[in-house]
mmCIF file as Biopython writes it, N, C-alpha, C and O atoms, coordinates in Angstrom:
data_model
#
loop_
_atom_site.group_PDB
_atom_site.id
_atom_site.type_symbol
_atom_site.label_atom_id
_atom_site.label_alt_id
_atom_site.label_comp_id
_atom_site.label_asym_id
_atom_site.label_entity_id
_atom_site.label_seq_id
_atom_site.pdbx_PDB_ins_code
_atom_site.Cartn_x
_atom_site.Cartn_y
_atom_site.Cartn_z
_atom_site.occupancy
_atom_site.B_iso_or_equiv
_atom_site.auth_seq_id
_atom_site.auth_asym_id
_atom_site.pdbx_PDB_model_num
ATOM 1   N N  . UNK A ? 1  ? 0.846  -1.174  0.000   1.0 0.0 1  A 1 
ATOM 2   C CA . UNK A ? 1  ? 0.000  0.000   0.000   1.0 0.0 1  A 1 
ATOM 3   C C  . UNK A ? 1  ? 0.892  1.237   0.000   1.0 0.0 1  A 1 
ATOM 4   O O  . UNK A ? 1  ? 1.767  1.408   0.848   1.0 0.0 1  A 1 
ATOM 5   N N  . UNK A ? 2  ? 0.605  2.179   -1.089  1.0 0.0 2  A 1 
ATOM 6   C CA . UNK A ? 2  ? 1.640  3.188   -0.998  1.0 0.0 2  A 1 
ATOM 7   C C  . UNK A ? 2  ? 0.638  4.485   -0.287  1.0 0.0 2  A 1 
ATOM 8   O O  . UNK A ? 2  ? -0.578 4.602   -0.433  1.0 0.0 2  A 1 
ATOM 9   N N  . UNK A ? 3  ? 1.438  5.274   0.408   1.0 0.0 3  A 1 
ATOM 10  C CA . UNK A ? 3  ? 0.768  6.347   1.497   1.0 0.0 3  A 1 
ATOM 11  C C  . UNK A ? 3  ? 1.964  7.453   1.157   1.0 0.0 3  A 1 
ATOM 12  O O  . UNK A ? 3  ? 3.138  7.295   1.492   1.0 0.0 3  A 1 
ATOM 13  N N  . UNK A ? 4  ? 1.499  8.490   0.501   1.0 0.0 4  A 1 
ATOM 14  C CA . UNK A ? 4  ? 1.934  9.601   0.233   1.0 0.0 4  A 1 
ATOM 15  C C  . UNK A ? 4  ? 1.412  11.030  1.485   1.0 0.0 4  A 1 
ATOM 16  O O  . UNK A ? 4  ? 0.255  11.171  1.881   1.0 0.0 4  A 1 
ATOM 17  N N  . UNK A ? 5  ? 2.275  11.686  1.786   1.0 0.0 5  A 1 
ATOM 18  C CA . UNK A ? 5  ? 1.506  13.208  2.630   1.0 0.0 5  A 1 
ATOM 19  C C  . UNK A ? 5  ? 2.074  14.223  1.826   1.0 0.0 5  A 1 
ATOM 20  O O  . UNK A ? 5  ? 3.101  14.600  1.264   1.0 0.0 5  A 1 
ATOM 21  N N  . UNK A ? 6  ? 0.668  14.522  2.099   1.0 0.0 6  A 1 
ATOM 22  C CA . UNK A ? 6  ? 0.648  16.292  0.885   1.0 0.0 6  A 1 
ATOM 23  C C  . UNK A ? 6  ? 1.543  16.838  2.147   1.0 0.0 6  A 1 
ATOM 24  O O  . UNK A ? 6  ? 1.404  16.629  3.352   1.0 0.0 6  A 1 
ATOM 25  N N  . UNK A ? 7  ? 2.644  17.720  1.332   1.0 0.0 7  A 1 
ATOM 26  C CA . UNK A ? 7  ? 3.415  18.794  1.725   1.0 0.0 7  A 1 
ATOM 27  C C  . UNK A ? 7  ? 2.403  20.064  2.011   1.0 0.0 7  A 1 
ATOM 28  O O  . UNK A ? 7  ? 1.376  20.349  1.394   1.0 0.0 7  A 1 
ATOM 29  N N  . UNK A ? 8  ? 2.848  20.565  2.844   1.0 0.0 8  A 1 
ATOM 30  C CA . UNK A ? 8  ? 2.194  22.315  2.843   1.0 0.0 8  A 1 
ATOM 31  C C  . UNK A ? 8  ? 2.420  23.013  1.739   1.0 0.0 8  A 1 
ATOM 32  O O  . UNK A ? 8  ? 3.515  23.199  1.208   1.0 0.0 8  A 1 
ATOM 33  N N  . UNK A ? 9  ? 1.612  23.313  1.471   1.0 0.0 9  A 1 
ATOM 34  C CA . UNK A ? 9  ? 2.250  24.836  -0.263  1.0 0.0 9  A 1 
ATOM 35  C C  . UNK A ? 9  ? 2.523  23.773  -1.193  1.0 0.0 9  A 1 
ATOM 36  O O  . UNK A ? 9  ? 2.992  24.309  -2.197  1.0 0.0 9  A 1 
ATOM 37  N N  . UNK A ? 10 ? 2.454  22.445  -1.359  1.0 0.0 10 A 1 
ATOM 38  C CA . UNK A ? 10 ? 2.732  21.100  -2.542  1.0 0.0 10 A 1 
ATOM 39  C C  . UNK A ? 10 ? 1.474  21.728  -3.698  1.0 0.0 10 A 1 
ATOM 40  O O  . UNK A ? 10 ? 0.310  21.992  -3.400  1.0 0.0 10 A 1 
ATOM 41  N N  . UNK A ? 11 ? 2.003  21.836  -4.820  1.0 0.0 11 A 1 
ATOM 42  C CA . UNK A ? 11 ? 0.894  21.529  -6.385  1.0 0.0 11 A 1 
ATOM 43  C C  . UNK A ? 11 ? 0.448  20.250  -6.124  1.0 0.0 11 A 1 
ATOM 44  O O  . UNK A ? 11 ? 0.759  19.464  -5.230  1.0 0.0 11 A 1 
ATOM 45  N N  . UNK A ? 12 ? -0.117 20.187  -6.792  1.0 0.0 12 A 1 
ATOM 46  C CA . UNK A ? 12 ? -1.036 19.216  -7.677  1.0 0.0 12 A 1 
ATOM 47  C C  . UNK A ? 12 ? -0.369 18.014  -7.953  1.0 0.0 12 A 1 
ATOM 48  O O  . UNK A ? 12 ? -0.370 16.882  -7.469  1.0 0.0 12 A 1 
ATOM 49  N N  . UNK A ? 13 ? 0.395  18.785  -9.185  1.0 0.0 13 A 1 
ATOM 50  C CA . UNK A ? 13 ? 1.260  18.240  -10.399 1.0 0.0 13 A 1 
ATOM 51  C C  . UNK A ? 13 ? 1.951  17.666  -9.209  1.0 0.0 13 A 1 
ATOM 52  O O  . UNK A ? 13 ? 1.475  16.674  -8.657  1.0 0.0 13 A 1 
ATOM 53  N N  . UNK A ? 14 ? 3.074  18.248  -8.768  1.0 0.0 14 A 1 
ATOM 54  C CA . UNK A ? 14 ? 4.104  17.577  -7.823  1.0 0.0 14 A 1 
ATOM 55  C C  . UNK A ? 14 ? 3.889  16.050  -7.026  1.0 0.0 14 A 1 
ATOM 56  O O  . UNK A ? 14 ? 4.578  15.030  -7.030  1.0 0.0 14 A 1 
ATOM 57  N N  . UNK A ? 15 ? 2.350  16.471  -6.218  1.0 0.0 15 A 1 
ATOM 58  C CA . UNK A ? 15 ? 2.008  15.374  -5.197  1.0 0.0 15 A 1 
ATOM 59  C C  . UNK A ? 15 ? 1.455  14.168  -6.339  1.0 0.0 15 A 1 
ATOM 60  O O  . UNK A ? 15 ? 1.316  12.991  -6.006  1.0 0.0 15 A 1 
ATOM 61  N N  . UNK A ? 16 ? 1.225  14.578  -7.457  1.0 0.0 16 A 1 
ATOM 62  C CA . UNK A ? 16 ? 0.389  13.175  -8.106  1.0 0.0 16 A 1 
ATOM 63  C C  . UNK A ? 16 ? 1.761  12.734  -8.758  1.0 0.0 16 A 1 
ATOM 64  O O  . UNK A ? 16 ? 1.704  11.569  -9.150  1.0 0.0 16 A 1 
ATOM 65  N N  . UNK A ? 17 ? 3.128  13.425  -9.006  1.0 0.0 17 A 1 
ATOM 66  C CA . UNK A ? 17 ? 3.913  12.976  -9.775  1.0 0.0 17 A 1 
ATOM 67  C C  . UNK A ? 17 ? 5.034  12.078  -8.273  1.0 0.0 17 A 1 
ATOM 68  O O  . UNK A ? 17 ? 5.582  11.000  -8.504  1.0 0.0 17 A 1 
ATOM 69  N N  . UNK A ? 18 ? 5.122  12.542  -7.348  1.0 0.0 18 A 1 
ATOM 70  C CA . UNK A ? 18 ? 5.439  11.654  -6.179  1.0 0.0 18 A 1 
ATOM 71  C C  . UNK A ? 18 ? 4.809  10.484  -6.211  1.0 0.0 18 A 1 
ATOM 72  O O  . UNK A ? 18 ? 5.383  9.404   -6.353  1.0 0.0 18 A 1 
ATOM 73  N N  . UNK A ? 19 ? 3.181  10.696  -6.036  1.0 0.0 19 A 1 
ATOM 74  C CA . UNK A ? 19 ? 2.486  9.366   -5.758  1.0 0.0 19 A 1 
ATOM 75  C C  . UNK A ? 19 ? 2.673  8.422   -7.029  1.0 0.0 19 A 1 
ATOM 76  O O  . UNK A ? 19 ? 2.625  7.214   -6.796  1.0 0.0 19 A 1 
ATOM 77  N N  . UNK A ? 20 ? 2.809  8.688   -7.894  1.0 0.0 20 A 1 
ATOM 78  C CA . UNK A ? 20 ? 3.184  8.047   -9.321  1.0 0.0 20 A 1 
ATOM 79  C C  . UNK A ? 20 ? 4.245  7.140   -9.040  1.0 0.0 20 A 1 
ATOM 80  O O  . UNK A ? 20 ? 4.225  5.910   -9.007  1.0 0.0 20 A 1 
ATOM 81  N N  . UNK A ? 21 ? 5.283  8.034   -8.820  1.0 0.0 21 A 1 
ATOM 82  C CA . UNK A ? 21 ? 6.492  7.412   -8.657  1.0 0.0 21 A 1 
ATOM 83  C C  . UNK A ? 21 ? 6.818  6.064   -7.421  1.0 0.0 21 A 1 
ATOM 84  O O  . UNK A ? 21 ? 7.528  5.064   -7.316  1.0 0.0 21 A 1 
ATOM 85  N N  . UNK A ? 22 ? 5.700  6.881   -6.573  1.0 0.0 22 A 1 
ATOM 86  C CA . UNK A ? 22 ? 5.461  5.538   -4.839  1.0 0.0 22 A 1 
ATOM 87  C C  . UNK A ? 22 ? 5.424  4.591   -5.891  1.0 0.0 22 A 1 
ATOM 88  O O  . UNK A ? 22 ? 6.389  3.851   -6.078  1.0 0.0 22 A 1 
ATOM 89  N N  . UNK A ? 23 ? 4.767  4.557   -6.346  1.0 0.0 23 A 1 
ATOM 90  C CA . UNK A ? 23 ? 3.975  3.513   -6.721  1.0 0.0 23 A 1 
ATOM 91  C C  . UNK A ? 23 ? 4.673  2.522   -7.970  1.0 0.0 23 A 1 
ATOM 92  O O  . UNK A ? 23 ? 4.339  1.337   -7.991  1.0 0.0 23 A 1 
ATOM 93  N N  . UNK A ? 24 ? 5.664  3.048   -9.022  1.0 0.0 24 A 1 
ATOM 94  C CA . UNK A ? 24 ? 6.444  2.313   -9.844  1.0 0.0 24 A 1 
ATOM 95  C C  . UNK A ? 24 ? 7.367  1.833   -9.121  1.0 0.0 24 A 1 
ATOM 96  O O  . UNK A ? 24 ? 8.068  0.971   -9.651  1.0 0.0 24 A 1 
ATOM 97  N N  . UNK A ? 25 ? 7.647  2.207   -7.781  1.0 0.0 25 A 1 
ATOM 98  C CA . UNK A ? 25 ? 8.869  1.963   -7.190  1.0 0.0 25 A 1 
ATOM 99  C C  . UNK A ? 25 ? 8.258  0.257   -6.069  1.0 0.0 25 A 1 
ATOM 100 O O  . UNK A ? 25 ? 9.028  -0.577  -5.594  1.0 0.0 25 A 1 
ATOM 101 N N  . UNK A ? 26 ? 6.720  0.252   -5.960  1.0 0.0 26 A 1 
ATOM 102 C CA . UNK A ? 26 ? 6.153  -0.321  -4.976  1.0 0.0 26 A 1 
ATOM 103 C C  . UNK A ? 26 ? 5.770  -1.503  -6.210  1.0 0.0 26 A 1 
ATOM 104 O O  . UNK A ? 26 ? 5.225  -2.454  -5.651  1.0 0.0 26 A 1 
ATOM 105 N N  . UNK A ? 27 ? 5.877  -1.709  -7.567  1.0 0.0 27 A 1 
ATOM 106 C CA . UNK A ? 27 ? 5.246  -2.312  -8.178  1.0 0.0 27 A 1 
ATOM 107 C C  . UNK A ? 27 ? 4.087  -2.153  -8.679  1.0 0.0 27 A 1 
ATOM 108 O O  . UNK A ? 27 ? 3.486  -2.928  -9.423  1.0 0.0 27 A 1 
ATOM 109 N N  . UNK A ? 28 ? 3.801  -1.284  -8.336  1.0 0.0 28 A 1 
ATOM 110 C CA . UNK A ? 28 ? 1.562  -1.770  -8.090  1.0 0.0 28 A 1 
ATOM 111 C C  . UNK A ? 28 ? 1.078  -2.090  -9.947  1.0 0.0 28 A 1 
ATOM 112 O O  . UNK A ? 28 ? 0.242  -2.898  -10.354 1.0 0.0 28 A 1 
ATOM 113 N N  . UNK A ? 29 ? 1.687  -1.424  -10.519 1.0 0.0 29 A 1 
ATOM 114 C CA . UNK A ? 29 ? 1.415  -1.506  -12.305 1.0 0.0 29 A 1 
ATOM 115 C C  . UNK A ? 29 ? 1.935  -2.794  -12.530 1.0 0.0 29 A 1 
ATOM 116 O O  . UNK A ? 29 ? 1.261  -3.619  -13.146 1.0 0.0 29 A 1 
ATOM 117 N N  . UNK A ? 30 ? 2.986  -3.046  -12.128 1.0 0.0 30 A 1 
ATOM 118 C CA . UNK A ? 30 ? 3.756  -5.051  -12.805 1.0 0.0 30 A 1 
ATOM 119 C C  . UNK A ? 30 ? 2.581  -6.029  -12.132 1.0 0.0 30 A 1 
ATOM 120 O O  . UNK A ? 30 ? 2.036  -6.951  -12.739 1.0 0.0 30 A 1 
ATOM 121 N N  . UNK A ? 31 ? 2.332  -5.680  -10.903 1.0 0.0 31 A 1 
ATOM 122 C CA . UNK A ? 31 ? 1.173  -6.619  -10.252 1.0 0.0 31 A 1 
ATOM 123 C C  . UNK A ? 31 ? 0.254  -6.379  -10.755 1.0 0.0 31 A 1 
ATOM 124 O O  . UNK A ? 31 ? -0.102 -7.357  -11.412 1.0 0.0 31 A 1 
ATOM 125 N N  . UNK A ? 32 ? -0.573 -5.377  -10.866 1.0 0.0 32 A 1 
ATOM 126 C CA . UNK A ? 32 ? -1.847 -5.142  -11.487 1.0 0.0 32 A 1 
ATOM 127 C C  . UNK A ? 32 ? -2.157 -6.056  -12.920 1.0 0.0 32 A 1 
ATOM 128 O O  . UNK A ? 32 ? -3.070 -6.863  -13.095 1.0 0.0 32 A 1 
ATOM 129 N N  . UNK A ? 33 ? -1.052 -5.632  -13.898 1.0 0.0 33 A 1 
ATOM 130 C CA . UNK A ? 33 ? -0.905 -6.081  -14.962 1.0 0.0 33 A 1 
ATOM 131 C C  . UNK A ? 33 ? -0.816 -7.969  -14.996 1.0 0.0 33 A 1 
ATOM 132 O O  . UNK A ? 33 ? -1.460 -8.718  -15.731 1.0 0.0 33 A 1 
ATOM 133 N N  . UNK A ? 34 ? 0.019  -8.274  -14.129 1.0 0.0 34 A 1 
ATOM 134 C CA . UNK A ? 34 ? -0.186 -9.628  -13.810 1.0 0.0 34 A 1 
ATOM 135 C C  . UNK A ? 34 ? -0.983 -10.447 -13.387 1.0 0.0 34 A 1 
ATOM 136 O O  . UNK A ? 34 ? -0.771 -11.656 -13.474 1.0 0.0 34 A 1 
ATOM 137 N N  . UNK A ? 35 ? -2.139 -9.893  -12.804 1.0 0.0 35 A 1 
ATOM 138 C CA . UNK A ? 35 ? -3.238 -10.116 -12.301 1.0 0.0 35 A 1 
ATOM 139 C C  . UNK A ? 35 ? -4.552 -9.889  -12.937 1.0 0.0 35 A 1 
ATOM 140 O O  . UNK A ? 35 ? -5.648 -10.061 -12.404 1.0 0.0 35 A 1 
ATOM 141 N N  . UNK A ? 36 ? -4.287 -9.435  -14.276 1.0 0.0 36 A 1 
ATOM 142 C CA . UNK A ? 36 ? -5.460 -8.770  -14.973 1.0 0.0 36 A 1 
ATOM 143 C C  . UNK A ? 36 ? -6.136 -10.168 -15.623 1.0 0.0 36 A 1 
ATOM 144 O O  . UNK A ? 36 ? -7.343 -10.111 -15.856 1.0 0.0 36 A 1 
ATOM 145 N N  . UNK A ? 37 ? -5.346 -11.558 -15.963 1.0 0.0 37 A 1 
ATOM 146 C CA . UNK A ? 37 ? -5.944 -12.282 -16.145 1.0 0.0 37 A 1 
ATOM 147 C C  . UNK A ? 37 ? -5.425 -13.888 -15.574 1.0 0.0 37 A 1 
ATOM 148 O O  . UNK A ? 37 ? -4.204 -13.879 -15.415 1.0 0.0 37 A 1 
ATOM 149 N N  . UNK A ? 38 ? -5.902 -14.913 -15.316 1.0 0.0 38 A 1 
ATOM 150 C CA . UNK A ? 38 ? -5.713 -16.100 -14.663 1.0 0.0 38 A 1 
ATOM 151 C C  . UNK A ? 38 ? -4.782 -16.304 -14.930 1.0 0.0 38 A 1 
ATOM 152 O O  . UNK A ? 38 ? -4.530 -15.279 -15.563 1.0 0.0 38 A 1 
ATOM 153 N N  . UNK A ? 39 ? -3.727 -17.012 -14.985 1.0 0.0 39 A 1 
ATOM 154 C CA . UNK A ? 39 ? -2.242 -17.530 -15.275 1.0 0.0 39 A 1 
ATOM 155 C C  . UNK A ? 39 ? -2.529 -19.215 -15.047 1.0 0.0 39 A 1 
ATOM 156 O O  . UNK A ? 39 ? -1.397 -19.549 -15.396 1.0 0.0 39 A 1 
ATOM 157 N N  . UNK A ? 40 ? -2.966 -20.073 -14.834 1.0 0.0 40 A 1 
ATOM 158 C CA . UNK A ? 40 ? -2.684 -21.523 -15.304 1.0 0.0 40 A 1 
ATOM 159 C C  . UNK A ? 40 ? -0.931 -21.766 -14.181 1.0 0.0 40 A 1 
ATOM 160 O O  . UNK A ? 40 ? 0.139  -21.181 -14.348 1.0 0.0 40 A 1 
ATOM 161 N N  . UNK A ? 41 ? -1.215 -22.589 -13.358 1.0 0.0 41 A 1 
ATOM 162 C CA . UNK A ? 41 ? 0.162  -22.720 -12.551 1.0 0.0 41 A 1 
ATOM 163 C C  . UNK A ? 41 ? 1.471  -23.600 -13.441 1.0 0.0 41 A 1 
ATOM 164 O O  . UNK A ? 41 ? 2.623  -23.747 -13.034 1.0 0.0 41 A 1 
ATOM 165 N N  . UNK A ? 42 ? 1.025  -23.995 -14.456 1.0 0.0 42 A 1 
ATOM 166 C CA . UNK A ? 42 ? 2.129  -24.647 -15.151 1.0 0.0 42 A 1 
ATOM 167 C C  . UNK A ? 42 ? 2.140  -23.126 -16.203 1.0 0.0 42 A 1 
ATOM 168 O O  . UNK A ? 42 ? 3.339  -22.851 -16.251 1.0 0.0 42 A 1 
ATOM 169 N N  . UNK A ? 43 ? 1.806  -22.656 -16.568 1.0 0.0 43 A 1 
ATOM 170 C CA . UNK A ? 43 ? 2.142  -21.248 -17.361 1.0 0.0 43 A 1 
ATOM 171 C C  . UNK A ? 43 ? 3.091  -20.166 -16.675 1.0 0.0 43 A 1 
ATOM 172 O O  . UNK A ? 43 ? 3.886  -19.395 -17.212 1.0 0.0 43 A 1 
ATOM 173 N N  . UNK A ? 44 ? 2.694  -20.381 -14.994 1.0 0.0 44 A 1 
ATOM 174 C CA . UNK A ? 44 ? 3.619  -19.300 -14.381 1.0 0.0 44 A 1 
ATOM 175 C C  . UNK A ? 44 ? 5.087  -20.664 -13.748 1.0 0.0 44 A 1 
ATOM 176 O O  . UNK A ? 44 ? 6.175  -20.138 -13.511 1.0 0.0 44 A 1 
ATOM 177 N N  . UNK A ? 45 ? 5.032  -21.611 -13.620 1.0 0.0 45 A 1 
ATOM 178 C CA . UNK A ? 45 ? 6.435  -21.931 -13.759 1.0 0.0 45 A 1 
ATOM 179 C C  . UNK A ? 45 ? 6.955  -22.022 -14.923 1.0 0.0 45 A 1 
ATOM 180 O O  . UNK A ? 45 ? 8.168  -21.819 -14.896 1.0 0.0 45 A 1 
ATOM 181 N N  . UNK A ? 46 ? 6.591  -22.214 -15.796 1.0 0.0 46 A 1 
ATOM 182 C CA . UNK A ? 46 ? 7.066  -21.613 -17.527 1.0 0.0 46 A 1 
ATOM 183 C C  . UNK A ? 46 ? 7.644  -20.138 -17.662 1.0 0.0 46 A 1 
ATOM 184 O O  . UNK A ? 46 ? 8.663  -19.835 -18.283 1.0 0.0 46 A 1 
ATOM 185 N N  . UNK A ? 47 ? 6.922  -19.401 -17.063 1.0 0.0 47 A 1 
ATOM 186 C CA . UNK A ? 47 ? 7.393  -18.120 -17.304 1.0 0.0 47 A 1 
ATOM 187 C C  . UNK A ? 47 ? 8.545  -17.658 -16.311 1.0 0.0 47 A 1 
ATOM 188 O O  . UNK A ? 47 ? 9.621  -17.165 -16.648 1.0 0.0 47 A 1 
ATOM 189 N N  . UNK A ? 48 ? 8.025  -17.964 -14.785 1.0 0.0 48 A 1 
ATOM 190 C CA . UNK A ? 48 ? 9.296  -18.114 -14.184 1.0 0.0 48 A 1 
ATOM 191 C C  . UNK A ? 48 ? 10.657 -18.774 -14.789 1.0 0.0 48 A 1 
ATOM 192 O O  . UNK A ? 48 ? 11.777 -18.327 -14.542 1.0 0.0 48 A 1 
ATOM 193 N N  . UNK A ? 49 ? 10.434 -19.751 -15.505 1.0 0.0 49 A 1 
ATOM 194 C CA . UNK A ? 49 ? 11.956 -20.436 -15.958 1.0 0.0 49 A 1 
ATOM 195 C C  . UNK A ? 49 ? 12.555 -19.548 -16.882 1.0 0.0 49 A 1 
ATOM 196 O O  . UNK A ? 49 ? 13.701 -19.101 -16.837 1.0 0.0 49 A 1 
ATOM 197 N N  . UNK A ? 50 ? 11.661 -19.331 -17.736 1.0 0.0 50 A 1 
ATOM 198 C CA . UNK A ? 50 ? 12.459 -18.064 -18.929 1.0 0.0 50 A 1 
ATOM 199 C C  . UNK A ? 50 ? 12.854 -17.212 -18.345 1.0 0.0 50 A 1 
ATOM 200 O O  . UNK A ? 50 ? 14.064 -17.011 -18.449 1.0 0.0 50 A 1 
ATOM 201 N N  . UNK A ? 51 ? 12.162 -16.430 -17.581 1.0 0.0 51 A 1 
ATOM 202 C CA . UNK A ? 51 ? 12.618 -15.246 -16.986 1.0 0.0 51 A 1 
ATOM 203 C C  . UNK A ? 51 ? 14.308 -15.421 -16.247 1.0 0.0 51 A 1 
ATOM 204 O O  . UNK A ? 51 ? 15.268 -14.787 -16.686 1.0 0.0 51 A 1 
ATOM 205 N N  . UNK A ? 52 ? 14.383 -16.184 -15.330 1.0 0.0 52 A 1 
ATOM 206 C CA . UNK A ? 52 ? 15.650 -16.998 -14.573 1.0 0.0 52 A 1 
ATOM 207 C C  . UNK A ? 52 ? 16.584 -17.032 -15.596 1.0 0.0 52 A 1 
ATOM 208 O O  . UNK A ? 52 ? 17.726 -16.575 -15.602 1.0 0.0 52 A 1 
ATOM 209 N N  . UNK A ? 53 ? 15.826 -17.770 -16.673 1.0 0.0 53 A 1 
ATOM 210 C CA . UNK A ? 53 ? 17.006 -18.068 -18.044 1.0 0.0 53 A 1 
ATOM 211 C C  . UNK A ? 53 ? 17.730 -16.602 -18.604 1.0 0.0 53 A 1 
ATOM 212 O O  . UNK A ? 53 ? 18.927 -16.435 -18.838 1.0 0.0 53 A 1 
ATOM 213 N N  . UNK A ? 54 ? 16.836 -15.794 -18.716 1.0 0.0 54 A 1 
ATOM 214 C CA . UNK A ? 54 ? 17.133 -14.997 -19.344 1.0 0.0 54 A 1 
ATOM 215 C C  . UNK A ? 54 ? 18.050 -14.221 -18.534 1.0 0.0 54 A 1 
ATOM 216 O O  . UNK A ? 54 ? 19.129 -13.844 -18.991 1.0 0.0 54 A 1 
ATOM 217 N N  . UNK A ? 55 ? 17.635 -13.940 -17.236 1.0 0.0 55 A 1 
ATOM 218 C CA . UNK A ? 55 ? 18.455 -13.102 -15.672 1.0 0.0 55 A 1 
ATOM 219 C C  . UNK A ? 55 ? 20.230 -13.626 -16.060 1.0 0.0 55 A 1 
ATOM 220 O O  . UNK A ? 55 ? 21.257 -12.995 -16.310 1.0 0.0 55 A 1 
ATOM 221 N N  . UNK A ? 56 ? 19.904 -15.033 -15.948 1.0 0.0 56 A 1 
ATOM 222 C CA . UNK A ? 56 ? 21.366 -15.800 -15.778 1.0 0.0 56 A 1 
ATOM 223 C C  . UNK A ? 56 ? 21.711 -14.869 -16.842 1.0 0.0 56 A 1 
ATOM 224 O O  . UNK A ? 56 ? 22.263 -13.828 -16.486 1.0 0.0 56 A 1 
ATOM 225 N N  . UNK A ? 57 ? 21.443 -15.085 -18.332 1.0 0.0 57 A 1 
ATOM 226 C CA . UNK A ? 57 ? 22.377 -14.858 -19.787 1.0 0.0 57 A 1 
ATOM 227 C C  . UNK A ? 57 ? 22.735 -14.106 -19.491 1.0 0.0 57 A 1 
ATOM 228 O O  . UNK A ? 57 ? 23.944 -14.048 -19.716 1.0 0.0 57 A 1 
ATOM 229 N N  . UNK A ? 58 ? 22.063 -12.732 -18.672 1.0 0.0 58 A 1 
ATOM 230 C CA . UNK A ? 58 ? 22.185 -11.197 -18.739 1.0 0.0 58 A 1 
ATOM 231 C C  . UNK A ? 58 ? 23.560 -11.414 -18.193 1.0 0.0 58 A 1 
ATOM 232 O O  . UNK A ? 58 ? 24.615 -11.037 -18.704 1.0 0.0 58 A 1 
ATOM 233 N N  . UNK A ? 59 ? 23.375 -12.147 -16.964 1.0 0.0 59 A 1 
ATOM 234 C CA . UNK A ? 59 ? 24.463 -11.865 -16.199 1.0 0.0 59 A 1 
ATOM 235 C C  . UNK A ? 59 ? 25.643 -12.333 -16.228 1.0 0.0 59 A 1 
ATOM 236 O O  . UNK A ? 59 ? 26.650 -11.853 -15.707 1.0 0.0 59 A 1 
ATOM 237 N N  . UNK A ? 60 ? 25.507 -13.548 -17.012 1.0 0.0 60 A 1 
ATOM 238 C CA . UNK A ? 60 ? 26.615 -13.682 -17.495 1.0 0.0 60 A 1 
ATOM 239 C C  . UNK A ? 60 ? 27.854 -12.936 -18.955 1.0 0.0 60 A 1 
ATOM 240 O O  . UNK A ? 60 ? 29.040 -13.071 -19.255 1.0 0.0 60 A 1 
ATOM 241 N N  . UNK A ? 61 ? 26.872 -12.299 -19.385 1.0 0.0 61 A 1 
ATOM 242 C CA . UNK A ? 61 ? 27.187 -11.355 -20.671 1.0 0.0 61 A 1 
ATOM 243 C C  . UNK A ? 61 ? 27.809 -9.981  -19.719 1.0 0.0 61 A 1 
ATOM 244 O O  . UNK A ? 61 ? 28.879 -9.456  -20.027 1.0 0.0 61 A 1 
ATOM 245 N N  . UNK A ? 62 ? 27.098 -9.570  -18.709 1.0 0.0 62 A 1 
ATOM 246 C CA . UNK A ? 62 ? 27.935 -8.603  -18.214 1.0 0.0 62 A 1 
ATOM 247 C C  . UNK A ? 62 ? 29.671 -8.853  -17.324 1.0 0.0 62 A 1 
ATOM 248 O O  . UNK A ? 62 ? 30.620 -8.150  -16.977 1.0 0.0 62 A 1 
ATOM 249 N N  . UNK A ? 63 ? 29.264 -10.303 -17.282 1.0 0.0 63 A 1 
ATOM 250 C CA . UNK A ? 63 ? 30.727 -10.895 -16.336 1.0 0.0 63 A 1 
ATOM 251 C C  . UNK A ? 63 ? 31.245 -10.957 -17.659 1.0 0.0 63 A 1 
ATOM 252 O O  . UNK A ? 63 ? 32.093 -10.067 -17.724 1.0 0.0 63 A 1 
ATOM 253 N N  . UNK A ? 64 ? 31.151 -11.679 -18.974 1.0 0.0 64 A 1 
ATOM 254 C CA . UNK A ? 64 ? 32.110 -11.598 -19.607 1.0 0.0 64 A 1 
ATOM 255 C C  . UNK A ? 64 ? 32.634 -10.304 -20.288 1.0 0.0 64 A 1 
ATOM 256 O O  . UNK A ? 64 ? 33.689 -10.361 -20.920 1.0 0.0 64 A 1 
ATOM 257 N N  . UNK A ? 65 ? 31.834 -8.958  -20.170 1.0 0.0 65 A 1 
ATOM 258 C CA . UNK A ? 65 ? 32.121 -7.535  -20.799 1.0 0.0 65 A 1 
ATOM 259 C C  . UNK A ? 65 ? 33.557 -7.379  -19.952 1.0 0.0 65 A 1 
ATOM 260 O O  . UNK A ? 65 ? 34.245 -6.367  -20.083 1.0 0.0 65 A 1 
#
């Protein structure tokens, strides 16, 4: 749950561009989005594995730079 406090003398613009930011930083859009439709539990260890797969390559491409 992200909990923002309006500053004294804070815009608008400012406090909604803070709370924006709570909130990319908290996830809430990657979850939302992930949740927008059922996933099948053999679909999300599928996707988990690629993802892992892909983490490793990264990281190994930056050890070999």
């Amino acid at each position: 749950m992200t909990q923002i406090n309006v500053k004294e003398g804070e815009s608008y613009e400012s406090f909604i561009r803070r709370f924006r930011r709570s909130c990319e930083r908290a996830g809430i859009p990657k979850e939302v989005k992930r949740r927008e439709y059922y996933e099948k539990p053999s679909q999300r260890k599928k996707r988990k594995l690629a993802e892992a797969k892909r983490k490793a390559w990264r990281r190994n491409q930056e050890a070999l730079s």
